[in-house]
C-alpha positions in Angstrom: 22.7 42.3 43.2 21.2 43.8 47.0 18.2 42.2 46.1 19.8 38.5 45.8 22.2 39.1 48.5 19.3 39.9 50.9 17.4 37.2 49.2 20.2 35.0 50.3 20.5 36.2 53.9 17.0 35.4 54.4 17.0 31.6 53.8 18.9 28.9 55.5 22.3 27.7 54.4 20.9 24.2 53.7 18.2 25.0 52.0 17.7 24.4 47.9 15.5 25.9 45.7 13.6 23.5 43.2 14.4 24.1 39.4 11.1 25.9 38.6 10.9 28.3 41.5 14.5 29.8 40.8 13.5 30.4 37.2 10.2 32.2 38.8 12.5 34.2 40.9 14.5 35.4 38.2 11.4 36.2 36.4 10.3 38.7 38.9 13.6 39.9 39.7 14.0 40.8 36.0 10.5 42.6 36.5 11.3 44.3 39.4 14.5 45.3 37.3 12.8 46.7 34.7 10.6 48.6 37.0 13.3 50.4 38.2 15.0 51.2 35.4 11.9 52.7 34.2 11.3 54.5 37.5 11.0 57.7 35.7 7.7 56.5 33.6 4.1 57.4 33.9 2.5 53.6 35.7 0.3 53.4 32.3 3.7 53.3 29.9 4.9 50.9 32.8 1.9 48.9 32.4 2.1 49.3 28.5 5.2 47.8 28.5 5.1 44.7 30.6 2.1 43.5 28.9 4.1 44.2 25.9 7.2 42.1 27.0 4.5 39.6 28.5 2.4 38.7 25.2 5.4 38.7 23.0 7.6 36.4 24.6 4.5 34.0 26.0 2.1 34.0 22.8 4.3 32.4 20.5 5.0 29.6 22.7 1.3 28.7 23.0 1.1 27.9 19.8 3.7 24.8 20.4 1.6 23.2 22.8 -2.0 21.4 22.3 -0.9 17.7 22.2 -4.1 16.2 23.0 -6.3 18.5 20.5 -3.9 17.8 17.9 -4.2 14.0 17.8 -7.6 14.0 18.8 -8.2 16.5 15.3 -5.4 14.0 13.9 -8.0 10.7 14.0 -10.8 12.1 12.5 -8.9 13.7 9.6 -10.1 12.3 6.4 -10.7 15.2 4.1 -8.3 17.9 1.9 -10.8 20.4 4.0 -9.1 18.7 7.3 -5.4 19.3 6.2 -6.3 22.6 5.3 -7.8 23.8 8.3 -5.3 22.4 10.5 -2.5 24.2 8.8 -4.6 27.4 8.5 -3.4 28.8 11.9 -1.4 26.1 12.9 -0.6 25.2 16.8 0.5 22.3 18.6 3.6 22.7 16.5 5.2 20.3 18.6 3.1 17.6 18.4 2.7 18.1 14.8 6.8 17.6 14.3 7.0 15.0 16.6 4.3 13.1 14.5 6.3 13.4 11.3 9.0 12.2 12.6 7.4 8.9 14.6 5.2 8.0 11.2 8.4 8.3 8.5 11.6 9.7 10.1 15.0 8.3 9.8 16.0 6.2 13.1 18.6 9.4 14.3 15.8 11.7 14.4 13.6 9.1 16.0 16.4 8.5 18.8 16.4 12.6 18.8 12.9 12.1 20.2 13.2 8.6 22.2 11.2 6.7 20.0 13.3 4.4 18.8 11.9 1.8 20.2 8.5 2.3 18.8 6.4 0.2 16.7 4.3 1.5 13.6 1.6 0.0 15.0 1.8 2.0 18.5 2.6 5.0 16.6 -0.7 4.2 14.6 -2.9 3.5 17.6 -1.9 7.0 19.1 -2.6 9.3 15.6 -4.4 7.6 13.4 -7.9 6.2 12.7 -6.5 2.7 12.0 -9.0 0.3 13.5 -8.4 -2.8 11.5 -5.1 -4.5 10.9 -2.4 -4.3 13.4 -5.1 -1.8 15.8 -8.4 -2.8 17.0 -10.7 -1.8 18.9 -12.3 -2.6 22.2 -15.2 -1.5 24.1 -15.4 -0.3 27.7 -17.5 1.4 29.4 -19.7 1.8 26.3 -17.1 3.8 24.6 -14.8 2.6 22.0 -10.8 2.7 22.2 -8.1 2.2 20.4 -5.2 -0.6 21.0 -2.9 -2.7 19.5 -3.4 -6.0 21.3 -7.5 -6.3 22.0 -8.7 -8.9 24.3 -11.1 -11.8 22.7 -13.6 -11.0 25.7 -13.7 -6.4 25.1 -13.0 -6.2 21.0 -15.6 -4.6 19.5 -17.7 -6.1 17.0 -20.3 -3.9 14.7 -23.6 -5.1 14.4 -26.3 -4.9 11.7 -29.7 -6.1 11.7 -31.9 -6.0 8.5 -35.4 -6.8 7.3 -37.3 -6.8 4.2 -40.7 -7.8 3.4 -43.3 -7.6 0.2 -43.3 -10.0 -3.0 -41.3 -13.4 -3.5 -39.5 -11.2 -6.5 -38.6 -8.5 -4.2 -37.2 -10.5 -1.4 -35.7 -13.0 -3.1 -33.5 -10.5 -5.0 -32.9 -8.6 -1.8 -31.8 -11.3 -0.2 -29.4 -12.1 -3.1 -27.8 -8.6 -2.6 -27.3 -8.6 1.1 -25.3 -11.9 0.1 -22.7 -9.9 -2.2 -22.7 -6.6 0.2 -21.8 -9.4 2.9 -19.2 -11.7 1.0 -17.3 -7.7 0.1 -18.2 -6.8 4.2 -16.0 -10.4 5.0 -13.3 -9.8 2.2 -12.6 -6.2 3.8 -13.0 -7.1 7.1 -11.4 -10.7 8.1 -9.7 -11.9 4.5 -6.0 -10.6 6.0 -4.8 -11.8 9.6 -3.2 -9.5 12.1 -0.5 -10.5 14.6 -2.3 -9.3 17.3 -6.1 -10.3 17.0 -8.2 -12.7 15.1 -10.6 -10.2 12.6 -13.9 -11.8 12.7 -17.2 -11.4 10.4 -20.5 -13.6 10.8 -23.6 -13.4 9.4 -27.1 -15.6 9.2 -29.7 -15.0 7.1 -33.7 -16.2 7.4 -35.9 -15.9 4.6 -39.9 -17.3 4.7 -42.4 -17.7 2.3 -45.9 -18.1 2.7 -48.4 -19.2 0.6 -52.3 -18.8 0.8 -54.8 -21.0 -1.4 -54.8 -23.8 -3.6 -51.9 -25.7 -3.4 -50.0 -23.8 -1.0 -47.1 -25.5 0.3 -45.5 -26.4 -3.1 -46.3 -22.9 -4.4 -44.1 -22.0 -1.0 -41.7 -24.8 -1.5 -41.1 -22.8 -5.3 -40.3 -19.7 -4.2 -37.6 -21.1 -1.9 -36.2 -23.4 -4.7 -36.0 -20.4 -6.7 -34.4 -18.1 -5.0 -32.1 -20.8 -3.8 -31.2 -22.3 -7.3 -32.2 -25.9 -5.6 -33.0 -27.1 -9.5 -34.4 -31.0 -8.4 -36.4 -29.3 -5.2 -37.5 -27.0 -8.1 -39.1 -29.2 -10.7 -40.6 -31.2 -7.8 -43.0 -28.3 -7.0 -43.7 -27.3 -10.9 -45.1 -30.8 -11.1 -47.2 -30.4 -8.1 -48.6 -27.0 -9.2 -49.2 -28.4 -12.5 -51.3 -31.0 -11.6 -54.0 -28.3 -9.6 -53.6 -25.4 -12.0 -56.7 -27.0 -13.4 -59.0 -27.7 -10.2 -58.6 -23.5 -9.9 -56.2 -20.3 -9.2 -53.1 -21.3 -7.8 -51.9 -19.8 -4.1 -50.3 -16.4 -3.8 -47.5 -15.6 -2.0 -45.9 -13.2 0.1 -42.3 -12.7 1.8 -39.8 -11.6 4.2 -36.5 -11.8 5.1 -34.0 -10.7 8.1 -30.2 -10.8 8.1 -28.0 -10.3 11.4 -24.3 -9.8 10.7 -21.2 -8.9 13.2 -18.0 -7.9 11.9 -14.7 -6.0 13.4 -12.5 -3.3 12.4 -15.1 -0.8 11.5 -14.1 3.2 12.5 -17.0 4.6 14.2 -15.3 8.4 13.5 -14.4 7.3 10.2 -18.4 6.2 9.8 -19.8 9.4 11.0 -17.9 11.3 9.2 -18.5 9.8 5.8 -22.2 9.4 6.8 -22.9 13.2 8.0 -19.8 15.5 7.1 -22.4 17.1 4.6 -21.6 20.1 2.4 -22.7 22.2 5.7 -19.9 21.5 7.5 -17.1 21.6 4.3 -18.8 24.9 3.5 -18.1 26.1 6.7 -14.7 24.5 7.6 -13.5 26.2 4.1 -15.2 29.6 5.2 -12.7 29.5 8.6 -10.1 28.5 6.5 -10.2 31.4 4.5 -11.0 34.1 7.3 -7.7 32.2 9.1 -5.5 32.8 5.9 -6.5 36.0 5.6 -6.1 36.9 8.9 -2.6 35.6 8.6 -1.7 38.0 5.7 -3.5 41.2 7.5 -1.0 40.7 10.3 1.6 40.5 8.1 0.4 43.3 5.6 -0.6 45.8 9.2 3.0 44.8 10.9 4.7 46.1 7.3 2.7 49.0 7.0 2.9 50.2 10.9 6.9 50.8 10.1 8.2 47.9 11.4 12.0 47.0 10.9 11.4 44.6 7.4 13.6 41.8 8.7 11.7 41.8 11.7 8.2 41.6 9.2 10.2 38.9 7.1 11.0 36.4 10.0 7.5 36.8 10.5 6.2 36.1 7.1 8.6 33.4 6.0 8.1 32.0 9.6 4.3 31.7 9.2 4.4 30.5 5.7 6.6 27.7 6.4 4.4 26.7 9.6 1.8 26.7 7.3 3.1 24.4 4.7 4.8 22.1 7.3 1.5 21.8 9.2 -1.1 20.6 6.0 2.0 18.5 4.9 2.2 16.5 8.6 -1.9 16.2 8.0 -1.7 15.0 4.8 0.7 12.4 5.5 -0.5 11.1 8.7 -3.7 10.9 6.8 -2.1 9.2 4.2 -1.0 6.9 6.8 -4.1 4.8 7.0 -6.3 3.7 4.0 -10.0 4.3 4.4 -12.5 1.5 3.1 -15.8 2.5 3.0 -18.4 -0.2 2.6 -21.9 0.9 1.5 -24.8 -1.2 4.0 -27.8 0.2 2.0 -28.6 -2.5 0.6 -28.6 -4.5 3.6 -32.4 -2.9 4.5 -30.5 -2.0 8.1 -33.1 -1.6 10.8 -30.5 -1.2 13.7 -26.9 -1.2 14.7 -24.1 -0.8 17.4 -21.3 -2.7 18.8 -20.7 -5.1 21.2 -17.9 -7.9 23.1 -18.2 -10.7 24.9 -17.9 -8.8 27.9 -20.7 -6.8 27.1 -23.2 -9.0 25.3 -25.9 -7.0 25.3 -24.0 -3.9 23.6 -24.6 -0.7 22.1 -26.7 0.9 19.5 -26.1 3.8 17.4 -27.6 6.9 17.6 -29.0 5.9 13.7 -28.3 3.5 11.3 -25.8 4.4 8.9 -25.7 3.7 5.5 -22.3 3.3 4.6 -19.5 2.9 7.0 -15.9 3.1 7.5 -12.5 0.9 8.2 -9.5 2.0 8.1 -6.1 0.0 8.0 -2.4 0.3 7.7 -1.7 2.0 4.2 2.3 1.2 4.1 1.5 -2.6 2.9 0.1 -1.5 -0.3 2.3 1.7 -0.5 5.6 1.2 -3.3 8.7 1.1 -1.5 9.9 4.4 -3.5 6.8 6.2 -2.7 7.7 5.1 1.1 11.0 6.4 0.6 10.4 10.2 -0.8 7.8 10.7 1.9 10.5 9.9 4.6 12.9 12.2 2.6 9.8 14.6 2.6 9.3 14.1 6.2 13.0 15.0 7.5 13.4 18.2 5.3 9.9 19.4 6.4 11.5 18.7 10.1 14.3 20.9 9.3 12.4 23.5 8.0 9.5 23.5 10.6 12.4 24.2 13.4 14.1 26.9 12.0 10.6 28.9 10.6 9.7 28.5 14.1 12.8 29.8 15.5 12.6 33.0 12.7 9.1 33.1 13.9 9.9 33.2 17.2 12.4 36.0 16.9 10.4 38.3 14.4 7.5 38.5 17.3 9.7 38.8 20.2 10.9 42.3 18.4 7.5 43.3 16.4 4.5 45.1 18.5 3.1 43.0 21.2 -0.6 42.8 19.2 1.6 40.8 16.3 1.5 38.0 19.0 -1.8 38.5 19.9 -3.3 38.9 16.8 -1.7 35.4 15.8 -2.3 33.2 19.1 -6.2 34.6 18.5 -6.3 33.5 14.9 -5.0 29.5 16.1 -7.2 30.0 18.4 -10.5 30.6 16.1 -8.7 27.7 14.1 -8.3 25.4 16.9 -12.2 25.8 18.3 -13.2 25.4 14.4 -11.3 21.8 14.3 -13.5 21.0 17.7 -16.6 21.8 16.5 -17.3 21.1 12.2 -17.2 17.8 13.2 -20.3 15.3 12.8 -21.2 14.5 16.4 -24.8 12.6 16.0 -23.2 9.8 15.8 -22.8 8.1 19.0 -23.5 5.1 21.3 -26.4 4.9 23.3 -28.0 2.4 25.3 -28.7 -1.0 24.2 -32.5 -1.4 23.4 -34.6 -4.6 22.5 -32.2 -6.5 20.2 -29.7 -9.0 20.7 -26.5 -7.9 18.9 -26.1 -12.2 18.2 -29.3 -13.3 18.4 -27.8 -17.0 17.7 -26.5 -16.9 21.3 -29.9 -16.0 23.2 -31.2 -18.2 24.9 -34.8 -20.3 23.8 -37.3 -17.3 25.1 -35.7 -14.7 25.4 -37.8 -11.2 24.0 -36.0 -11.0 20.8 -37.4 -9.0 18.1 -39.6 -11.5 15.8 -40.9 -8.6 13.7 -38.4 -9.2 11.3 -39.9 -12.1 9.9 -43.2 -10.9 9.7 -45.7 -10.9 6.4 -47.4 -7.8 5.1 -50.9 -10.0 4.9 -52.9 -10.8 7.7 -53.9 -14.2 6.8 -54.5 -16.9 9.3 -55.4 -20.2 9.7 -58.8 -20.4 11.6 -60.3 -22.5 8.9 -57.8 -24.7 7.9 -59.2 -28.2 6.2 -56.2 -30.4 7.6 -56.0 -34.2 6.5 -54.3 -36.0 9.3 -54.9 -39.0 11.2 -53.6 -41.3 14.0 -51.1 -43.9 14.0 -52.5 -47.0 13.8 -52.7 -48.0 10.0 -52.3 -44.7 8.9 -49.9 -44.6 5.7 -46.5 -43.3 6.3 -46.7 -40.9 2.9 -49.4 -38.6 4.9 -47.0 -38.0 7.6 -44.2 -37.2 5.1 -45.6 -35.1 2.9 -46.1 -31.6 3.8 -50.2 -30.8 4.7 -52.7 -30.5 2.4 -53.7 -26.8 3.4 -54.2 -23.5 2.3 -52.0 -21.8 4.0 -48.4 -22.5 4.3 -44.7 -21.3 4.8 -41.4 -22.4 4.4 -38.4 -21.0 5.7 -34.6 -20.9 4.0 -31.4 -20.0 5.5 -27.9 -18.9 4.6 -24.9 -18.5 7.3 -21.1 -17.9 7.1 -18.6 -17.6 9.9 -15.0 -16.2 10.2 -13.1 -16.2 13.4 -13.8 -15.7 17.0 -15.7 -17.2 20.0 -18.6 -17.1 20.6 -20.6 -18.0 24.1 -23.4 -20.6 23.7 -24.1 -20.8 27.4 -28.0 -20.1 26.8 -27.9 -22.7 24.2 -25.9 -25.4 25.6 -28.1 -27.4 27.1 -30.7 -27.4 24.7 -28.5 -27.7 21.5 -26.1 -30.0 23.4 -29.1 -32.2 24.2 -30.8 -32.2 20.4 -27.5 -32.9 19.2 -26.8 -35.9 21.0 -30.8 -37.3 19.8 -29.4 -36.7 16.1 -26.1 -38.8 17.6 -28.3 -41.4 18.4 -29.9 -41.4 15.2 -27.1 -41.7 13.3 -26.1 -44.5 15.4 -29.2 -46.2 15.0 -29.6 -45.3 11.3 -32.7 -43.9 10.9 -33.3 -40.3 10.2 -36.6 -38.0 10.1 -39.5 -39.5 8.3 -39.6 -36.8 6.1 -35.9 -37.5 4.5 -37.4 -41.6 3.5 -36.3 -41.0 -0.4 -33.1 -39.7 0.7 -29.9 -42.7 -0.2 -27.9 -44.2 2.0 -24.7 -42.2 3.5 -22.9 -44.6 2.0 -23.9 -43.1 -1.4 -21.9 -40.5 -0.8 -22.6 -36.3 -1.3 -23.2 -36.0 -5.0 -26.4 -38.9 -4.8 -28.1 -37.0 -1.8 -30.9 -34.5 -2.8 -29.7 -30.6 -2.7 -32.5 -30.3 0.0 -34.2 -31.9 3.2 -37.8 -30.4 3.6 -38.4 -30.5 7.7 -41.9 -30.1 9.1 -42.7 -28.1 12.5 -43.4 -31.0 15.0 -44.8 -30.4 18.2 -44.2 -33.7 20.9 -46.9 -33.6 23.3 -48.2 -36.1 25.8 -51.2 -36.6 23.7 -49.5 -36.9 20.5 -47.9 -34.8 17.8 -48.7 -31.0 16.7 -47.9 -30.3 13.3 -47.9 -26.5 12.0 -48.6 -25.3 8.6 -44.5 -24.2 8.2 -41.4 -26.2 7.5 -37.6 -25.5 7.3 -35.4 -26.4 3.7 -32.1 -27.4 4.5 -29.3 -27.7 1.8 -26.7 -29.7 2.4 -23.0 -28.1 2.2 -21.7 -25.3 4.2 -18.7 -24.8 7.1 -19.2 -27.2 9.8 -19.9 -24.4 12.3 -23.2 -24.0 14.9 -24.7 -21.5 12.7 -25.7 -24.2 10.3 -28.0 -25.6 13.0 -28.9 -22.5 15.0 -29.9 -20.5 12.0 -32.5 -23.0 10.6 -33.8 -23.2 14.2 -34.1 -19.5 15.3 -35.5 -19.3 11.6 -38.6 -22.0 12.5 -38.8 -20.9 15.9 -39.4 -17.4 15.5 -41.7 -18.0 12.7 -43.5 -21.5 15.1 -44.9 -18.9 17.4 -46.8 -16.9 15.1 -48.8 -19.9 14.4 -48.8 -21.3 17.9 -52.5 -20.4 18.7 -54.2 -21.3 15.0 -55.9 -24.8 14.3 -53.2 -27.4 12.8 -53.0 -30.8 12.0 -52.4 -33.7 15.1 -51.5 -37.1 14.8 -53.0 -39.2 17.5 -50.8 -41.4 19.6 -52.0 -44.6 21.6 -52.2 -44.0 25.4 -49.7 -46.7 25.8 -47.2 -44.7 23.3 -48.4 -41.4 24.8 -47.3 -42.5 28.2 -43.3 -43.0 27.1 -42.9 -39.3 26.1 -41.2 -38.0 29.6 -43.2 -35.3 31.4 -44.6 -33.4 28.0 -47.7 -31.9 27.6 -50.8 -31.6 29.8 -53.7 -33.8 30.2 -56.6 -31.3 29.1 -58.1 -33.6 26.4 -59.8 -30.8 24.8 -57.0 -28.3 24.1 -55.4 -31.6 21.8 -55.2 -29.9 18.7 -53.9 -26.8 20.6 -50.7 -25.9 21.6 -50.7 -27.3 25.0 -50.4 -24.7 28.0 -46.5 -25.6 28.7 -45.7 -24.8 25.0 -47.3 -21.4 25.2 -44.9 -21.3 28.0 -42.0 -22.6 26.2 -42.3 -20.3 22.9 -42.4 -17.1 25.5 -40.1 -17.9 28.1 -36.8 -20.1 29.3 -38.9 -23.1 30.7 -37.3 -26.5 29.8 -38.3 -26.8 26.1 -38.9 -30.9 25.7 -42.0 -30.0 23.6 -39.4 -28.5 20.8 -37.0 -30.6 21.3 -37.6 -33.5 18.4 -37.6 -30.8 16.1 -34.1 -29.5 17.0 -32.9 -33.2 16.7 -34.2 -33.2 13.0 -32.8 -29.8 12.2 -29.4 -31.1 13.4 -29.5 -34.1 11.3 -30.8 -32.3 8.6 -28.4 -29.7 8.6 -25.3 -32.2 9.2 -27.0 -35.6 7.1 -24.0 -36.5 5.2 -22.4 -37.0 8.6 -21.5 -40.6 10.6 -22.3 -40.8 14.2 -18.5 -40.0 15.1 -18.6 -36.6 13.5 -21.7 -35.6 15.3 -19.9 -36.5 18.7 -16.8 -35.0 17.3 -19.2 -31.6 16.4 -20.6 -31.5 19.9 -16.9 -31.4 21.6 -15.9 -29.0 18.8 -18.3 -26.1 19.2 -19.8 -26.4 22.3 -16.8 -27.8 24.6 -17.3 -31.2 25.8 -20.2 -32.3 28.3 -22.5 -29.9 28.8 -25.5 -29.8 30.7 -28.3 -31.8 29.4 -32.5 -31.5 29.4 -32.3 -35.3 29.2 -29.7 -37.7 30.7 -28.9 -40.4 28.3 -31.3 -43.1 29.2 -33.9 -40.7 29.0 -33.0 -39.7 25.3 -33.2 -43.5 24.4 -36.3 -43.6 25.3 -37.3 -40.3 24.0 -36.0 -42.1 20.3 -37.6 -44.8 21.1 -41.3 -42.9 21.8 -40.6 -41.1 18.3 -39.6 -44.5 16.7 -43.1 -45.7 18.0 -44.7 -42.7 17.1 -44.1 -43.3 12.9 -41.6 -40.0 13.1 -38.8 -41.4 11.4 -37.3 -44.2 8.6 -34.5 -46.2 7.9 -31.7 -44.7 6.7 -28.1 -47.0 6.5 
């Protein structure tokens, strides 16, 4: 009492001491208490003692706190090896109660706590590893978080690119199964809606064949009907190959093919952990587990046999126990929680992956390429409402029981030998750096490389990785015997059949699309501008000459051939480079751009590899020449060369006119069903209105009228 007294002298009479320091005060004053009383000890038994009265009142606290350990452990749980090293040597008690009571408590607990007002889907976002659903996930600052209302421009999309190459056989029945392991991707991904986001999965595929010797292009031509079940396309080429089986062996064939897919909602935790949590790291997590059990019945067994009071070794015991039991059951149920889906990518021939946004176009890519990965979502949907029920009744009595073990816990250390406490904050300790470290970490996101996360939104140049479409042989066409000749009183059946070469390849593509934006900016102009010659065409009624025995629109769907067979035309100012390689286009399919910009980054990845090779040209008059607007140079002996600009075009963003007749037939191939209203209708749709264009419209009029000239095209009503 002299000590407060002169305490209270010494300060002024308006002065107030915060909350905290007066509890410190007391503190020392009850030290300085104690001191005296035990005046008459040696300073080691002083000593002794404090540090006695220290560790057993502060140690069992500790274990109540580590919120941020606990739900960080809490989202990568996904294991009975998880649950059971959490509750091993449990701590973070309070977190671990609070959780139980947030995920299925009754609403008077929940106003206990203040989180009353809480949704499910917050409580997921802050404990879980839900990323689909009612939580997605965004990227910033090339890291990936959690929230319940992502942005269209930072949620995180996963991206996959695959490639494939060897026999028709081979690819063709690859290419069939990255069709089903996509169609289960979209189903798991973007078949439910959620309140707060629009779940998204896209995917193109390219396939090309190419054919070396006799009778090449229909042997090419085969492989594609094939493989595409295009049965009229199909017996078309048998009759060809038929006919020359006799003048000698018929062509081989090789293949390749290369898929790019984007899809949300997948875990990237969940996805390491399913692709590396090996036997290694169970082996060891149930090696700690053990020691941590173990050690929890040695403090026990030393306290009883040291000749403690038994009540105080019971409160102890029971205390533990029921930690214990409370802790793997708050694991197991907030693991129960979400419902992992994990979706096997192995058969997608993955060459690369990583995540990006629209913010961040270029993205990330993973540290590896895993082979199966993770989602995780909601689980109460799916759960019965009985089932619901007893695990909120579970919840509330494992509350109940979790408070008072603690408290009995509490009590039984505060009287039992200060190493007791010791002994048991070191053994959560071991447990808590165990639950930090037996977790896969060579999983992560690094720097974007080469590759375009959407290559279908690059713009015409840009270094994209063409590898994927590449052939195992080495062939080329340096000796090609093409049959091709100019305009004038030439027959229209040369220039629509494919070229009587050796060597030829033909490209197929497949597409689907489910939700979101997507930016076109590189593309607009270009696409914007092709579109509005296939407009024009439409108008007009006349459509490439390669699609003369196609009907009339007016015909309707079921008359029309299953596929349009496009050749690669160059425009130049001298007249018209063909290439060895066309694109087949089915009709059907969603009235997205991917049913145009597929075909065309198919054929213009695959144009390039034959851009320097000897191909067939069809001669225009000078007079004809001369309406083509500023294409081509006038070097006379690089004719039946790609001409200097369209070196430049195929390997950088220079205005691409030389290309641009054959994206006008690939979007009037891809959409030939259509009148001229839906093709205005299509450009407004998916690429927003007016747009900048490589031609104004006068100039595309007479652009279609050069073409016109030129023998390109036929009437179509």
């Amino acid at each position: 009492m002299g000590s407060t007294y002169r305490l209270e002298q010494m300060l002024p009479q308006n002065y107030a001491l915060a909350g905290r320091a007066r509890l410190g005060i007391l503190l020392i004053l009850a030290l300085a208490c104690n001191a005296e009383a035990a005046a008459g000890d040696s300073p080691i038994s002083s000593s002794s003692d404090v540090w006695a009265t220290l560790v057993a009142n502060i140690a069992p606290l500790l274990v109540l706190v580590g919120e941020k350990h606990v739900k960080a452990y809490f989202k990568n749980m996904c294991r009975p090896s998880h649950h059971l090293l959490f509750a091993s040597a449990p701590i973070g008690l309070v977190t671990a109660v609070t959780t139980l009571i947030r995920l299925n408590g009754t609403p008077v607990l929940k106003r206990m706590i203040g989180r009353q007002f809480e949704t499910r889907s917050e409580v997921l976002a802050d404990v879980t590893s839900v990323s689909g659903g009612e939580v997605g996930l965004e990227l910033r600052n090339m890291n990936l978080e959690q929230t319940i209302q992502p942005t269209d421009e930072d949620l995180a999309m996963f991206w996959v690119h695959g490639r494939t190459e060897g026999s028709p056989e081979e690819v063709a029945n690859t290419f069939s199964g990255w069709i089903g392991t996509l169609m289960g991707i979209g189903y798991a991904t973007a078949n439910s809606a959620s309140l707060y986001y629009d779940r998204r999965c896209s995917w193109e595929m390219i396939m090309s064949f190419k054919a070396t010797g006799t009778c090449a292009p229909w042997v090419a031509r085969q492989r594609v009907a094939e493989s595409r079940n295009l049965s009229e396309l199909l017996d078309q080429c048998e009759k060809k190959i038929a006919a020359e089986k006799n003048s000698g062996g018929i062509a081989t064939c090789t293949a390749s093919a290369a898929v790019y897919a984007r899809f949300t909602d997948v875990s990237l935790g969940l996805t390491a952990s399913i692709n590396l949590d090996d036997g290694i790291l169970e082996m060891m997590r149930y090696t700690v587990i053990a020691f941590c059990l173990m050690g929890n019945v040695g403090i026990i067994l030393a306290s009883w046999f040291r000749g403690r009071d038994p009540r105080d070794v019971g409160l102890v015991g029971a205390g533990l126990f029921v930690s214990c039991a409370g802790s793997w059951l708050t694991a197991w149920l907030v693991d129960e929680a979400s419902e992992e889906t994990v979706l096997d990518m192995s058969q997608l021939s993955a060459v690369a992956s990583g995540f990006f946004s629209d913010r961040i176009p270029e993205g990330t890519e993973l540290s590896f390429c895993p082979k199966k990965i993770g989602i995780s979502t909601d689980a109460r949907p799916g759960t019965r409402p009985n089932v619901a029920k007893l695990r909120g009744w579970m919840s509330t009595v494992a509350v109940v029981l979790m408070v008072l073990a603690y408290t009995g816990l509490y009590l039984g250390l505060r009287s039992s030998d200060w190493w007791v406490s010791l002994a048991m904050l070191g053994n959560a300790a071991i447990a808590g750096i165990a639950r930090s470290i037996l977790l896969p970490t060579a999983l992560y996101l690094d720097s974007p490389g080469l590759r375009s996360p959407n290559p279908m939104t690059c713009g015409i140049g840009y270094p994209t990785v063409r590898d994927d479409l590449s052939h195992p042989d080495k062939s080329n066409n340096s000796s090609l015997d093409i049959k091709a000749g100019s305009v004038p009183g030439q027959s229209q059946r040369v220039l629509s059949e494919p070229l009587d070469v050796g060597l030829y390849e033909t490209i197929a593509r497949e597409y689907r699309y489910k939700g979101g934006s997507r930016a076109y900016d590189n593309l607009h102009p270009y696409i914007w501008t092709a579109l509005a010659l296939a407009t024009e065409m439409s108008k007009r009624g006349i459509a490439p000459l390669e699609m003369r025995d196609f009907p009339p629109r007016s015909a309707g769907v079921a008359s029309a051939p299953e596929a349009s067979c496009i050749f690669s035309d160059i425009i130049t100012r001298k007249g018209v480079w063909r290439q060895p390689l066309e694109v087949i286009l089915h009709s059907g399919g969603q009235d997205v751009p991917e049913r145009i910009l597929a075909a065309f980054w198919g054929w213009y990845w695959r144009a390039s590899v034959h851009q320097a090779q000897k191909v067939a040209s069809i001669q225009l008059p000078p007079d004809l020449a001369n309406r083509f607007i500023d294409l081509g140079d006038d070097d006379e002996a690089k004719f039946d060369t790609p001409t200097d600009k369209l070196k430049t075009v195929l390997s950088s963003s220079t205005t691409p006119r030389e290309i641009l007749w054959m994206g006008a037939k690939l979007c009037y191939a891809s959409c030939h069903n259509w009148d001229s209203s839906a093709f205005e209708e299509a450009g407004v749709t998916w690429f927003g209105g007016v747009s900048p264009q490589y031609l104004r419209q006068g100039q595309i009029l007479s652009f279609l009228d050069a073409i016109v000239a030129a023998g390109l095209t036929c009437p179509r009503a």
